[in-house]
C-alpha positions as CSV (number, residue, x, y, z in Angstrom):
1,X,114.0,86.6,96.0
2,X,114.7,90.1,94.9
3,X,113.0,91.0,91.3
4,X,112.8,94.0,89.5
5,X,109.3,94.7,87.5
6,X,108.1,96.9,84.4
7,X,104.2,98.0,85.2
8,X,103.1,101.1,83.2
9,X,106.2,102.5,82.1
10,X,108.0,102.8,85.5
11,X,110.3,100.1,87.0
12,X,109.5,98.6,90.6
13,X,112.2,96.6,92.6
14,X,110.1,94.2,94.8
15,X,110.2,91.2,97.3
16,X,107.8,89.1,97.9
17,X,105.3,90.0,100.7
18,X,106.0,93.4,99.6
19,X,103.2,96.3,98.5
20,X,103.8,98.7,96.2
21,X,101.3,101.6,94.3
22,X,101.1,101.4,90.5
23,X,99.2,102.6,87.7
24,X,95.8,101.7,87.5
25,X,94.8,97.9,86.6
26,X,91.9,96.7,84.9
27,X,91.8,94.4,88.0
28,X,89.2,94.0,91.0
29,X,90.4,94.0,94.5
30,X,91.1,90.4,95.4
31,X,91.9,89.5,91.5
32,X,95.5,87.8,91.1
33,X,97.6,89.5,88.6
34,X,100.8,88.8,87.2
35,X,103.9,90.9,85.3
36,X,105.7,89.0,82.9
37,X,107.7,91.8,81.8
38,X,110.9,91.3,84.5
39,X,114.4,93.1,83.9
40,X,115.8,91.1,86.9
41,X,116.1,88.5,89.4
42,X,118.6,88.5,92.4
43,X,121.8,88.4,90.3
44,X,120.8,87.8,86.2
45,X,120.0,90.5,84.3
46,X,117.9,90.5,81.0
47,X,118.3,91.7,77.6
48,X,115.8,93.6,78.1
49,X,113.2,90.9,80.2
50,X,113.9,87.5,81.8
51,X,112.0,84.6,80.1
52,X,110.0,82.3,82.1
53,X,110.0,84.5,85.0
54,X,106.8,85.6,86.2
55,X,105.7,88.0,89.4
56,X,102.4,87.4,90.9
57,X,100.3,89.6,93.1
58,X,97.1,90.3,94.7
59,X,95.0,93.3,93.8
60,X,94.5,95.0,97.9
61,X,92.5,98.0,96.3
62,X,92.0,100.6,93.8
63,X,92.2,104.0,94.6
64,X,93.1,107.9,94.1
65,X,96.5,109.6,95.8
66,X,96.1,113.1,97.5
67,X,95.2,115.7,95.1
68,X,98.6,118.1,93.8
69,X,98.7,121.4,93.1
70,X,99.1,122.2,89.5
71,X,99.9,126.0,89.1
72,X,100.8,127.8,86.3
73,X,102.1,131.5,85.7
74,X,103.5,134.2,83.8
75,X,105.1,136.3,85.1
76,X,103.5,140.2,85.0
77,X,100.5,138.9,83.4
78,X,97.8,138.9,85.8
79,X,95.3,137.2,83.5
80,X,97.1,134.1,83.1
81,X,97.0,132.7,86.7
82,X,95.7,129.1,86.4
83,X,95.0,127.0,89.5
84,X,94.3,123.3,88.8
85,X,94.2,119.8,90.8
86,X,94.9,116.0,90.3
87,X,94.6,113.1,91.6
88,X,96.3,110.3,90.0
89,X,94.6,106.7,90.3
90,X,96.2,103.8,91.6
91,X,96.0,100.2,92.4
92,X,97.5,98.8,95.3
93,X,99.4,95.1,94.9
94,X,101.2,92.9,97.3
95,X,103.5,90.9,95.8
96,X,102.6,86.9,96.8
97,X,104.9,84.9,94.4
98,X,108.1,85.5,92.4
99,X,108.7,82.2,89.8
């Protein structure tokens, strides 16, 4: 089964035994988690979620991605030159079940 998933604003298209990165989850590693909020499975399509469709995962680990460069500049103004990084926190899910 083929299901596509709303976590955190941004729209996953999963399988099951598939792992995908999100935005961080109040959630241990281990923990089993679940997204109710589904636009669609195999062929139906919601207005906007499925009901009584549910996608259930297991938490593999929380982390932080590589760090980006965040530069900023104007140009012919010397004094403005900022230099900045991020790293944007993560969890890591593999999907187990889609009902």
């Amino acid at each position: 089964m083929n299901a596509v998933i709303k976590v955190g604003g941004k729209q996953y298209y999963v399988t099951e035994g598939s792992e995908i990165f999100v935005e961080k989850l109040n959630a241990e590693a281990g923990d089993v988690v679940s997204f109710n909020q589904v636009l669609a499975l195999d062929s139906k399509v919601g207005s906007p979620y499925l009901t009584d469709v549910t996608v259930e995962g297991e938490v593999l680990k929380n982390g932080k991605a590589k760090k980006i460069k965040v530069f900023k500049y104007k140009c012919k103004d010397r004094s403005n030159r900022k230099k900045q990084g991020h790293r944007q926190p993560y969890t890591k899910v593999k999907i187990t079940k889609i009902a």
